[in-house]
N, CA, C and O atoms as CSV, one atom per row, in Angstrom:
chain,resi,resn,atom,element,x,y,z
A,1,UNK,N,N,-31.275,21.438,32.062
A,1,UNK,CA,C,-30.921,20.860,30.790
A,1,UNK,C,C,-29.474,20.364,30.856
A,1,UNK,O,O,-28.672,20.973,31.564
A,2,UNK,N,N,-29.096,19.272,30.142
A,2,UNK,CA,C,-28.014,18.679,30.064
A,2,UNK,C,C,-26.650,19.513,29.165
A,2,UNK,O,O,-25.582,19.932,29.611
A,3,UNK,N,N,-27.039,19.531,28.166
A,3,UNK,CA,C,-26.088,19.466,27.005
A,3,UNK,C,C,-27.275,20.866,26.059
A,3,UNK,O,O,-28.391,20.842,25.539
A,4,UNK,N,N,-26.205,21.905,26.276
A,4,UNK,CA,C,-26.306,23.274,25.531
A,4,UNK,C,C,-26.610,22.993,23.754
A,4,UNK,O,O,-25.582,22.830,23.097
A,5,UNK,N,N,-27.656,22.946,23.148
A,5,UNK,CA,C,-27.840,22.807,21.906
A,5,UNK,C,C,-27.524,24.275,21.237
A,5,UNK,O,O,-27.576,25.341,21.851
A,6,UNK,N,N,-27.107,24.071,19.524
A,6,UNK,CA,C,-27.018,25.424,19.115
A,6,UNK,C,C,-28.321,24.885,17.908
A,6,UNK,O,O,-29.289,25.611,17.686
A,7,UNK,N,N,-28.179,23.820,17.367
A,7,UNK,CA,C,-29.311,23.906,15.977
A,7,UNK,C,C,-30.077,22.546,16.470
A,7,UNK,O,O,-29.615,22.231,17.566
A,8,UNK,N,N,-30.662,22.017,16.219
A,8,UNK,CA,C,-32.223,21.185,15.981
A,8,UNK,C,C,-32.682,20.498,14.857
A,8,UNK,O,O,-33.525,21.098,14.191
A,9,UNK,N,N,-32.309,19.283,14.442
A,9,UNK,CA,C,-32.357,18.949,12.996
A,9,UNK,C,C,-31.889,19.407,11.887
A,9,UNK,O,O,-32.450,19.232,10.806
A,10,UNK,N,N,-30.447,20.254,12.099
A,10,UNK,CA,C,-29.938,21.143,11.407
A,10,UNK,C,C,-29.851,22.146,10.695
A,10,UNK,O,O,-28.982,22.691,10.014
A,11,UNK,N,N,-31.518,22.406,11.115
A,11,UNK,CA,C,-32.188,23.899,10.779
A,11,UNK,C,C,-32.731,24.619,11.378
A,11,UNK,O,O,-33.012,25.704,10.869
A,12,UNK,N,N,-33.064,24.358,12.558
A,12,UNK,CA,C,-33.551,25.389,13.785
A,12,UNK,C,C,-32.470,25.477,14.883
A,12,UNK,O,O,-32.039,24.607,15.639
A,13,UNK,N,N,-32.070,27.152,14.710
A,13,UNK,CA,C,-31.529,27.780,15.202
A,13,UNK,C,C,-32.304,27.938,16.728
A,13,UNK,O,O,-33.431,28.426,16.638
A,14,UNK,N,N,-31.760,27.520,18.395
A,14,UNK,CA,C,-32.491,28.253,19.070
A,14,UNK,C,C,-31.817,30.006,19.573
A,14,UNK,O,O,-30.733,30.589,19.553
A,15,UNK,N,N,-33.266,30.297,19.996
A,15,UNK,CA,C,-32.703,31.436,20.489
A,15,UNK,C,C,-33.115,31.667,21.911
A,15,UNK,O,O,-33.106,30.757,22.739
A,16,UNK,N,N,-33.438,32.762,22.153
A,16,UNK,CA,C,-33.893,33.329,23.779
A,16,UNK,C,C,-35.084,32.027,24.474
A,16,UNK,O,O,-36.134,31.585,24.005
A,17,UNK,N,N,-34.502,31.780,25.487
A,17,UNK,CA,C,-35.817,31.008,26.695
A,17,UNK,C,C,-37.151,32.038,26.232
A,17,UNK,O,O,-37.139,33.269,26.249
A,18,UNK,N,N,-38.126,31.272,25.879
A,18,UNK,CA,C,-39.773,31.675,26.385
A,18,UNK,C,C,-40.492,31.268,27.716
A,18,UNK,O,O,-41.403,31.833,28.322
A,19,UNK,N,N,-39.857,30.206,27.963
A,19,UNK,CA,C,-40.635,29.757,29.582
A,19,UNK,C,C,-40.134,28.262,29.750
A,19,UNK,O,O,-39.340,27.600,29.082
A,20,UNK,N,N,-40.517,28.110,30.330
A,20,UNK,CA,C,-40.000,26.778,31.173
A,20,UNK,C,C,-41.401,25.863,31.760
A,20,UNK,O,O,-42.486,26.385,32.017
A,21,UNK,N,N,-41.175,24.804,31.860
A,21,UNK,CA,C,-42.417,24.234,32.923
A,21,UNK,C,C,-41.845,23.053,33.652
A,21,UNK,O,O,-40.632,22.922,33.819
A,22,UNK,N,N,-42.734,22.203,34.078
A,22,UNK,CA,C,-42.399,21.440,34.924
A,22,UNK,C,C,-41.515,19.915,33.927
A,22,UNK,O,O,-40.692,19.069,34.275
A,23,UNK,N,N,-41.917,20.076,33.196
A,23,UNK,CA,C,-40.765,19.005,31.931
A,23,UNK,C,C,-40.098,19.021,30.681
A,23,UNK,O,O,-39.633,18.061,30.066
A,24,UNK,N,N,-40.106,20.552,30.291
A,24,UNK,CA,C,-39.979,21.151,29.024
A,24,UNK,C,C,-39.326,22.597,29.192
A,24,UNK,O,O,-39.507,23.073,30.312
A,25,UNK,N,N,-38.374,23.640,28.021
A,25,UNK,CA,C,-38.012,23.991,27.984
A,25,UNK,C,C,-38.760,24.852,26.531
A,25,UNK,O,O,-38.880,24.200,25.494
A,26,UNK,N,N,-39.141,26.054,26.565
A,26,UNK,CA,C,-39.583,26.453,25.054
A,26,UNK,C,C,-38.943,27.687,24.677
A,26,UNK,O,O,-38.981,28.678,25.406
A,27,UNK,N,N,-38.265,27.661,23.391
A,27,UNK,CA,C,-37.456,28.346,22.996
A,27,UNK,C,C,-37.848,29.352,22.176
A,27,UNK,O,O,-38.964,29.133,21.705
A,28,UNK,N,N,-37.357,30.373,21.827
A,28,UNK,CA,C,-37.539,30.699,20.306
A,28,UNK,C,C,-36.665,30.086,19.101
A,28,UNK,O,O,-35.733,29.352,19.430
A,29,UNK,N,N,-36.872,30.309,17.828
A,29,UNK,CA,C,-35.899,29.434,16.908
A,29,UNK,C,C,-36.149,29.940,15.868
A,29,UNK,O,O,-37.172,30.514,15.494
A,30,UNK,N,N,-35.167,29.731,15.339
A,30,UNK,CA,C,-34.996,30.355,13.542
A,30,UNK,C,C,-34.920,29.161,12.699
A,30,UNK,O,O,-34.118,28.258,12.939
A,31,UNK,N,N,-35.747,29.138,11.709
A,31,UNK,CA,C,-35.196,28.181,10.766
A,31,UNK,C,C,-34.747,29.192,9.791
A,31,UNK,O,O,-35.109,30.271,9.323
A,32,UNK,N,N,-33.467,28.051,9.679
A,32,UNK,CA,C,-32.242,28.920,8.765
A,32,UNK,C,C,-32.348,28.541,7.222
A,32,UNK,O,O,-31.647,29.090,6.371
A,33,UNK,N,N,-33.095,27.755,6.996
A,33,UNK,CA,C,-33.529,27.727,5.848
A,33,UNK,C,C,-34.351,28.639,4.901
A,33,UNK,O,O,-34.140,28.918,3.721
A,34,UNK,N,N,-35.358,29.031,5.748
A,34,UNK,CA,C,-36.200,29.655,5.237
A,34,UNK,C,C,-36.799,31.039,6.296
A,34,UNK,O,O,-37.942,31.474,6.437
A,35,UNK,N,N,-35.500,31.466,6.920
A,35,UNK,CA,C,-35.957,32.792,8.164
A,35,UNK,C,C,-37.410,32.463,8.630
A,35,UNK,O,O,-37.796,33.534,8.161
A,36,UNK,N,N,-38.425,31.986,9.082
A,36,UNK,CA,C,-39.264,31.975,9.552
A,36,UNK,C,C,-38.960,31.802,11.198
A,36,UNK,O,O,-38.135,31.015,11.661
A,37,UNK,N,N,-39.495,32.375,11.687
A,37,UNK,CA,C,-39.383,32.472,13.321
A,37,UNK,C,C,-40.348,31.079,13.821
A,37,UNK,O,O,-41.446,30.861,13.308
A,38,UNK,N,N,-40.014,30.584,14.422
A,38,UNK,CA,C,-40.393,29.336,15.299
A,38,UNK,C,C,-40.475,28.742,16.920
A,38,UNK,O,O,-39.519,28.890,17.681
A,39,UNK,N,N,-41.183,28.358,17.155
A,39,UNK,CA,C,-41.101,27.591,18.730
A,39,UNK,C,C,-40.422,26.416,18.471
A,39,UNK,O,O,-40.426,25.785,17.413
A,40,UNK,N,N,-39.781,26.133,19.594
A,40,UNK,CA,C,-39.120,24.805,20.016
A,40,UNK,C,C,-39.028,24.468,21.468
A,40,UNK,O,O,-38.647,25.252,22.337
A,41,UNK,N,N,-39.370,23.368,21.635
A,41,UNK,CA,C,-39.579,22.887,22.888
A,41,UNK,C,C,-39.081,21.618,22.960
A,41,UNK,O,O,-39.323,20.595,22.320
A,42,UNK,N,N,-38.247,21.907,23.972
A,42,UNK,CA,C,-37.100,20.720,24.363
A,42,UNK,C,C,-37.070,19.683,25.674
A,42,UNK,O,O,-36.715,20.221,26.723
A,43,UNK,N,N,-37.237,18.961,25.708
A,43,UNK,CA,C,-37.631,17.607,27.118
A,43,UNK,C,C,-35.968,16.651,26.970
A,43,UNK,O,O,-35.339,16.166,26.030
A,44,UNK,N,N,-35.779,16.746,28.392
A,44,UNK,CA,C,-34.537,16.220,28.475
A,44,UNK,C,C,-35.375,14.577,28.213
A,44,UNK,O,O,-36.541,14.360,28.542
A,45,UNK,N,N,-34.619,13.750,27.677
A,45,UNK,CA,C,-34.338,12.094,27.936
A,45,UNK,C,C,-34.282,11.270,28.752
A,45,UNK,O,O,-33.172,10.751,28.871
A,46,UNK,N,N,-35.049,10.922,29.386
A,46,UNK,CA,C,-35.431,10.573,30.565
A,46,UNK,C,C,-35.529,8.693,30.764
A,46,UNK,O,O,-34.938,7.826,31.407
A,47,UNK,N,N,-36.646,8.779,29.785
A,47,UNK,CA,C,-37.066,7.072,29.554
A,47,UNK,C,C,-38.324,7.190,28.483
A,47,UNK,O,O,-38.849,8.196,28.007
A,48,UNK,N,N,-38.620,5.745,28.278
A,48,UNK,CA,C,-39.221,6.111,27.000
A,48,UNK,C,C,-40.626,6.559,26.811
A,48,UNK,O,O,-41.260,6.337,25.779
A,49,UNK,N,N,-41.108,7.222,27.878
A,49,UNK,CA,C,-42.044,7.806,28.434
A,49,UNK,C,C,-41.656,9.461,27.601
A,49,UNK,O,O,-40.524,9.888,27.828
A,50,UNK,N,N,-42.763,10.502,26.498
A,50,UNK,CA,C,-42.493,11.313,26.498
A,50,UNK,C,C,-43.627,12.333,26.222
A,50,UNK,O,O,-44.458,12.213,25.322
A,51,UNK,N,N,-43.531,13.701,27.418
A,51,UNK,CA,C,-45.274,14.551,27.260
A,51,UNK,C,C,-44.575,15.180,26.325
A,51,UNK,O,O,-45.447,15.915,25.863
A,52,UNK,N,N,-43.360,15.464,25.570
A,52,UNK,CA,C,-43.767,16.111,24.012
A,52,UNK,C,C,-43.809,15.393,23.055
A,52,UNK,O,O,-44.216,15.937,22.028
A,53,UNK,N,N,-43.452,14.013,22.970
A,53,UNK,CA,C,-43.931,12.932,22.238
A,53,UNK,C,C,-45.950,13.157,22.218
A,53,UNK,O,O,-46.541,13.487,21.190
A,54,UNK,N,N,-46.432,12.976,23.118
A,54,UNK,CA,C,-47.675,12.888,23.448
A,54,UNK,C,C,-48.430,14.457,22.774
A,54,UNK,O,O,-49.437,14.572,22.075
A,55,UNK,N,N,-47.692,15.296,23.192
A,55,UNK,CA,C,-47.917,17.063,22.518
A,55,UNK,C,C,-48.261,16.770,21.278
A,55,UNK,O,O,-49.322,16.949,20.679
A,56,UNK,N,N,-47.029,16.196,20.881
A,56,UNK,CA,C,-46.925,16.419,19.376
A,56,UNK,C,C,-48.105,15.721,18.643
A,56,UNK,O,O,-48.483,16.289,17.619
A,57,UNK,N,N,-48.943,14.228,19.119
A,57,UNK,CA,C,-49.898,13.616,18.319
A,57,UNK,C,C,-51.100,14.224,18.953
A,57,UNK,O,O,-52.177,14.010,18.396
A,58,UNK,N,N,-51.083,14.916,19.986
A,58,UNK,CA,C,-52.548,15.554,20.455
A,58,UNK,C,C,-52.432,16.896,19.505
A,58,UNK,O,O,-53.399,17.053,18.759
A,59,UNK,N,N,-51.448,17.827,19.428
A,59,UNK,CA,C,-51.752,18.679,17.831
A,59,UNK,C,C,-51.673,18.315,16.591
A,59,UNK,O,O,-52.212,18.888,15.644
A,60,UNK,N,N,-51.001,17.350,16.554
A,60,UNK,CA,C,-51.591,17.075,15.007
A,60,UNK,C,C,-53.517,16.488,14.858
A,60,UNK,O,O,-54.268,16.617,13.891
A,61,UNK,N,N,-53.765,15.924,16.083
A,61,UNK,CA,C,-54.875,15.620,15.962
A,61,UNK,C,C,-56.017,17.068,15.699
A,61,UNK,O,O,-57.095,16.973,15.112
A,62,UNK,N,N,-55.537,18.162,16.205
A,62,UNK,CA,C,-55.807,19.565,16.371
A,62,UNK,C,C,-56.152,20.376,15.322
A,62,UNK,O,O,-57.139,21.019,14.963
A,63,UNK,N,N,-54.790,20.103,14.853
A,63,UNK,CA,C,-54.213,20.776,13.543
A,63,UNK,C,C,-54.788,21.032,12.916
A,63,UNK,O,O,-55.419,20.241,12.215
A,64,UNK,N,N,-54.888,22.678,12.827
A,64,UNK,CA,C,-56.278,23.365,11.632
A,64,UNK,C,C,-56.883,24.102,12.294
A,64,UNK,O,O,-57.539,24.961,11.705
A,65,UNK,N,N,-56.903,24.063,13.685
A,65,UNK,CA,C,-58.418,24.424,14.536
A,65,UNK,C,C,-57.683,26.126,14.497
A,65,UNK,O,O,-56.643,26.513,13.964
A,66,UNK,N,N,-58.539,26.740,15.155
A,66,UNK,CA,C,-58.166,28.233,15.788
A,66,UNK,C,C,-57.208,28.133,16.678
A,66,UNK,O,O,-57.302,27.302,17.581
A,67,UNK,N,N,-56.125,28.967,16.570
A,67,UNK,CA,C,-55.422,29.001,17.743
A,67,UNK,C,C,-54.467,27.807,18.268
A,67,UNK,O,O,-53.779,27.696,19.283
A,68,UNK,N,N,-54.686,27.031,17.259
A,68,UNK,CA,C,-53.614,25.880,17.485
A,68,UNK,C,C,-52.535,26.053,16.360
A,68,UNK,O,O,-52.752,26.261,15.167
A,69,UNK,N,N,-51.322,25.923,16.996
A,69,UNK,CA,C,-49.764,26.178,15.958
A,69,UNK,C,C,-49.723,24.965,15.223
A,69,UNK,O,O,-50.160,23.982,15.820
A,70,UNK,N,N,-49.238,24.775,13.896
A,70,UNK,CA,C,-48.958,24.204,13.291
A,70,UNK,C,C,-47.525,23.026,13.562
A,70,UNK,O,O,-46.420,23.515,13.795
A,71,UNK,N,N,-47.707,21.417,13.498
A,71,UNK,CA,C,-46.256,21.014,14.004
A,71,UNK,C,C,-45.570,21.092,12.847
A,71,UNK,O,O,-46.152,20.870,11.786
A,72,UNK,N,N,-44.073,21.457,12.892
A,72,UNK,CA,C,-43.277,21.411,11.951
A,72,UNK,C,C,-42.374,20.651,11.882
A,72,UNK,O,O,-41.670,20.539,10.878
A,73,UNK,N,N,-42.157,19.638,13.506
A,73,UNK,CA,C,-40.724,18.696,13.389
A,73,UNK,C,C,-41.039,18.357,14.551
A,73,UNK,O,O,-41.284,19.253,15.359
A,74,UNK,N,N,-41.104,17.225,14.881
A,74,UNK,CA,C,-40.726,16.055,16.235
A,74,UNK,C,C,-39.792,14.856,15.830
A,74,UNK,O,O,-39.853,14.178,14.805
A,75,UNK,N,N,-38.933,14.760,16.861
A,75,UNK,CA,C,-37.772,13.757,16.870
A,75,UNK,C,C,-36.878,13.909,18.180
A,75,UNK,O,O,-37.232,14.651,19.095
A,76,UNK,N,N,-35.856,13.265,18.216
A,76,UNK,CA,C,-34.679,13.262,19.074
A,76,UNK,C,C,-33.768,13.788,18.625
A,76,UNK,O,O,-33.755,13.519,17.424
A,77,UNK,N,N,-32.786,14.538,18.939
A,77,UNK,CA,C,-31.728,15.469,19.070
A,77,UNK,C,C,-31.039,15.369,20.199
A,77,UNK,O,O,-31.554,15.966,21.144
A,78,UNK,N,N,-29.968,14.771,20.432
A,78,UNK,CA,C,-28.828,14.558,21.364
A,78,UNK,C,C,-29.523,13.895,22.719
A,78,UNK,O,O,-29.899,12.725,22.793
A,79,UNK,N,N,-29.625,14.997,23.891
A,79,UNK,CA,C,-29.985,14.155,24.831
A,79,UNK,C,C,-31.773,14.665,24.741
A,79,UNK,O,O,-32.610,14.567,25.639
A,80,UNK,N,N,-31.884,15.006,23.869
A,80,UNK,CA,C,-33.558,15.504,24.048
A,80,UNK,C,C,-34.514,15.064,22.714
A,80,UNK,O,O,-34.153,14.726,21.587
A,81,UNK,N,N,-35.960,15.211,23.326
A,81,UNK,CA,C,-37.048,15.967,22.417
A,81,UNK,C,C,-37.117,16.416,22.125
A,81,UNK,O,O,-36.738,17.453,22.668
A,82,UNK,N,N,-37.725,16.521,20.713
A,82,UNK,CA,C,-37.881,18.234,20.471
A,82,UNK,C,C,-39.387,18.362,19.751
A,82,UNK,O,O,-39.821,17.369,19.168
A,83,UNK,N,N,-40.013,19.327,19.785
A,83,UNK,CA,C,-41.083,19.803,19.479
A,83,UNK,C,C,-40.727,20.889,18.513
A,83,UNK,O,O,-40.261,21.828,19.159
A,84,UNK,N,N,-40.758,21.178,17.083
A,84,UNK,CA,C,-40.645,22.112,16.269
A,84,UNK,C,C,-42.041,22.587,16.093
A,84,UNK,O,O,-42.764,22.085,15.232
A,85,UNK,N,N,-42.525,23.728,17.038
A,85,UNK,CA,C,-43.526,24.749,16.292
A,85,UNK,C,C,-44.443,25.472,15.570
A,85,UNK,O,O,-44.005,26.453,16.172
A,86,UNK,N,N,-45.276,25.925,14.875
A,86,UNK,CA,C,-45.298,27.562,14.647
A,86,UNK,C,C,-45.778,28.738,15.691
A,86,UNK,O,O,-46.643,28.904,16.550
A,87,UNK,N,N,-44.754,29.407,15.126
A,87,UNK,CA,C,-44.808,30.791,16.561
A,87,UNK,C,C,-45.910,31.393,15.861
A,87,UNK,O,O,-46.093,31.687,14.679
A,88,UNK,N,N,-46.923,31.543,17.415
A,88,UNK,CA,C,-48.090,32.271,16.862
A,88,UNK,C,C,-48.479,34.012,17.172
A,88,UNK,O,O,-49.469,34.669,16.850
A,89,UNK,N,N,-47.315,34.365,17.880
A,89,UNK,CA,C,-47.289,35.688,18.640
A,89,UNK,C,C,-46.543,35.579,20.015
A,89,UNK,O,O,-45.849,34.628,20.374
A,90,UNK,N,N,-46.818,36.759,20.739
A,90,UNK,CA,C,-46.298,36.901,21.833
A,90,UNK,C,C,-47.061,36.162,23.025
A,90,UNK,O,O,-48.245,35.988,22.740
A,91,UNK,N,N,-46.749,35.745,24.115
A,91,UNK,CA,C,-46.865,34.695,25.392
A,91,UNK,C,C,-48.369,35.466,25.915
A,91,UNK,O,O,-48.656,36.508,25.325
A,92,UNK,N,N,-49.213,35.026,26.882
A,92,UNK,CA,C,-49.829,35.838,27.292
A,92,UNK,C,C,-49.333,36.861,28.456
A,92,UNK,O,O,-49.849,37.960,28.661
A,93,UNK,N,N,-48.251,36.314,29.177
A,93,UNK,CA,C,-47.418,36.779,29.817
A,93,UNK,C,C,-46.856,37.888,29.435
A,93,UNK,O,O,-46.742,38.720,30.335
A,94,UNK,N,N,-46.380,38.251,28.185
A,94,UNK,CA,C,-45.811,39.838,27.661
A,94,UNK,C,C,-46.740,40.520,27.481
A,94,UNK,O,O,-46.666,41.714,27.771
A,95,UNK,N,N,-48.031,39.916,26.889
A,95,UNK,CA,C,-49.135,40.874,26.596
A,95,UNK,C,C,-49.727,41.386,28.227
A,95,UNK,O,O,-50.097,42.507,28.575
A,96,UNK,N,N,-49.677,40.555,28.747
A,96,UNK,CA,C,-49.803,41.207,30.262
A,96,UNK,C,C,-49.128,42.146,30.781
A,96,UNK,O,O,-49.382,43.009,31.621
A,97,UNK,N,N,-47.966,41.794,29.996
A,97,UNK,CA,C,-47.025,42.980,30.826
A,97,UNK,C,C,-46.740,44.324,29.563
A,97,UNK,O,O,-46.062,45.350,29.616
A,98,UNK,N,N,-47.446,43.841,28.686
A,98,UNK,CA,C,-47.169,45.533,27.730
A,98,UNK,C,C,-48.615,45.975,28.193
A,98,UNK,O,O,-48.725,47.176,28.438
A,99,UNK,N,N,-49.261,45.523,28.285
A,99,UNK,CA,C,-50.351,46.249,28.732
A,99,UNK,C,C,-51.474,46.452,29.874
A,99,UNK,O,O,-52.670,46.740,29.918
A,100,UNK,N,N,-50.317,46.108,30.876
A,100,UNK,CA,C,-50.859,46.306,32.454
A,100,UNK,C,C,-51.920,45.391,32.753
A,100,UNK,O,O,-52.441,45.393,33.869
């Protein structure tokens, strides 16, 4: 990542790394508006090519189903994307690891 963000459309707070992948960055986040805990997922700026641009209209197309998070915010923010969230629980990755 380029350039260390502290807020996200001036209401999401990030917090701790959740994971990483091969073009994205997913955070935890606070919106400070209204304390609700949130995902955020961040894609550096690249060109005008974007897979969380693309994320974002394949869940809204979604949106509603089981198990799919709700979007709360897509746009640009400094040198990035951003994908605003809803956090739906813990990774499958922790649940793996709280429970062997």
């Amino acid at each position: 990542m380029n350039k260390v963000l502290v807020r996200v459309d001036g209401r999401f707070r990030l917090g701790e790394v959740l994971g990483s992948g091969s073009y994205a960055v997913m955070y935890s986040a606070q919106n400070i508006i209204n304390d609700d805990n949130v995902a955020l997922k961040l894609e550096t700026v690249v060109n005008h090519s974007s897979s969380v641009e693309r994320e974002y209209w394949i869940l809204k197309q979604l949106e509603g189903g089981v198990g799919i998070p709700r979007t709360l915010w897509f746009g640009r923010e400094s040198v990035y994307h951003a994908l605003v969230l809803e956090h739906l629980g813990p990774s499958l990755h922790q649940l793996f690891l709280v429970n062997n």
